[in-house]
C-alpha positions as CSV (number, residue, x, y, z in Angstrom):
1,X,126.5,73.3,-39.3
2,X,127.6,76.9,-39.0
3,X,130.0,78.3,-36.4
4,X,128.7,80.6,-33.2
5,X,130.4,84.0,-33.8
6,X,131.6,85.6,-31.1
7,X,130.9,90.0,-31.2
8,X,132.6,92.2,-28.3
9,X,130.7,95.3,-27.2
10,X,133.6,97.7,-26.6
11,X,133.8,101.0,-24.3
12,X,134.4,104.1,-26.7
13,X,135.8,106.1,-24.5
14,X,137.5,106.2,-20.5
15,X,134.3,106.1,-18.2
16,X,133.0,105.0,-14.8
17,X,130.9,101.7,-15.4
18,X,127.4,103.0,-13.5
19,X,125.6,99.8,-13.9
20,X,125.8,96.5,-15.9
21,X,122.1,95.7,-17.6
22,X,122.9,91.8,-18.8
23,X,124.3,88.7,-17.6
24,X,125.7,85.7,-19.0
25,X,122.4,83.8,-21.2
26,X,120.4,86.5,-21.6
27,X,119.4,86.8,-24.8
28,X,120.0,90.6,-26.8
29,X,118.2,92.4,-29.3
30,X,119.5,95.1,-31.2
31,X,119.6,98.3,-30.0
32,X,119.2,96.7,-26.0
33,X,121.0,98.8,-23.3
34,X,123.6,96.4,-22.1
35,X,126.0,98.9,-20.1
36,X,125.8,102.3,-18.6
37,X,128.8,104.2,-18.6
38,X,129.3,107.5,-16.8
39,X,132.1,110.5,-18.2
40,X,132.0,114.2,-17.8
41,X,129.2,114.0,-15.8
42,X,127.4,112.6,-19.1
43,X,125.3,108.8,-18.8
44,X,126.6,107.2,-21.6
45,X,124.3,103.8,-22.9
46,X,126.2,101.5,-24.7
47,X,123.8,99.7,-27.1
48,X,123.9,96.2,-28.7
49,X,124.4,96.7,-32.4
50,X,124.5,92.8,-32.9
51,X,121.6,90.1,-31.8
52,X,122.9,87.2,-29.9
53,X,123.6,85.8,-26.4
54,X,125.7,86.9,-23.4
55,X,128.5,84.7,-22.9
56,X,130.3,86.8,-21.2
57,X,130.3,90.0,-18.7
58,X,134.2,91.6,-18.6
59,X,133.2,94.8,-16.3
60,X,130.9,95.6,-13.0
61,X,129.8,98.6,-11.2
62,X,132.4,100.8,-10.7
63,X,135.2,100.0,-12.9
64,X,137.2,102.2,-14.7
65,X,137.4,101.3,-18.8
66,X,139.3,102.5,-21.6
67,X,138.5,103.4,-24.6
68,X,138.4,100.0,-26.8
69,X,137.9,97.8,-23.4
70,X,135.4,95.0,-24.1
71,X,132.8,95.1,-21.7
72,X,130.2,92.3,-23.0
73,X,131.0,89.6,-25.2
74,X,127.7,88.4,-27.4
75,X,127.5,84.7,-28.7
76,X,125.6,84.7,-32.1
């Protein structure tokens, strides 16, 4: 039987987290809009580069990430 793997979506740079697009079981395709982060006045889309499963939402509206901060984590 072969093990779940577990990917992280990760912020690539400091920015606002506008909104959060997932929640824990929804299902993900790639290229899915999972997190909208805001910097320099720029909307940034982080996109699912990995199918899978949210088991896991690390950030909401409003916080403040760094760069390498993982914001979803994806069951596959």
């Amino acid at each position: 039987m072969a093990r779940n793997s577990l990917i992280t979506v990760t912020a690539e740079m400091v920015a606002n987290v506008m909104s959060v697009a997932v929640s824990p079981g929804d299902a993900v395709a790639v290229g899915d809009t999972v997190v909208l982060l805001e910097s320099m006045k720029m909307e940034i889309p982080v996109l699912v580069e990995e199918p899978g499963t949210v088991s896991a939402v690390k950030v909401a509206p409003g916080d403040v990430v760094q760069e390498g901060d993982v914001l979803i984590e994806i069951t596959r």
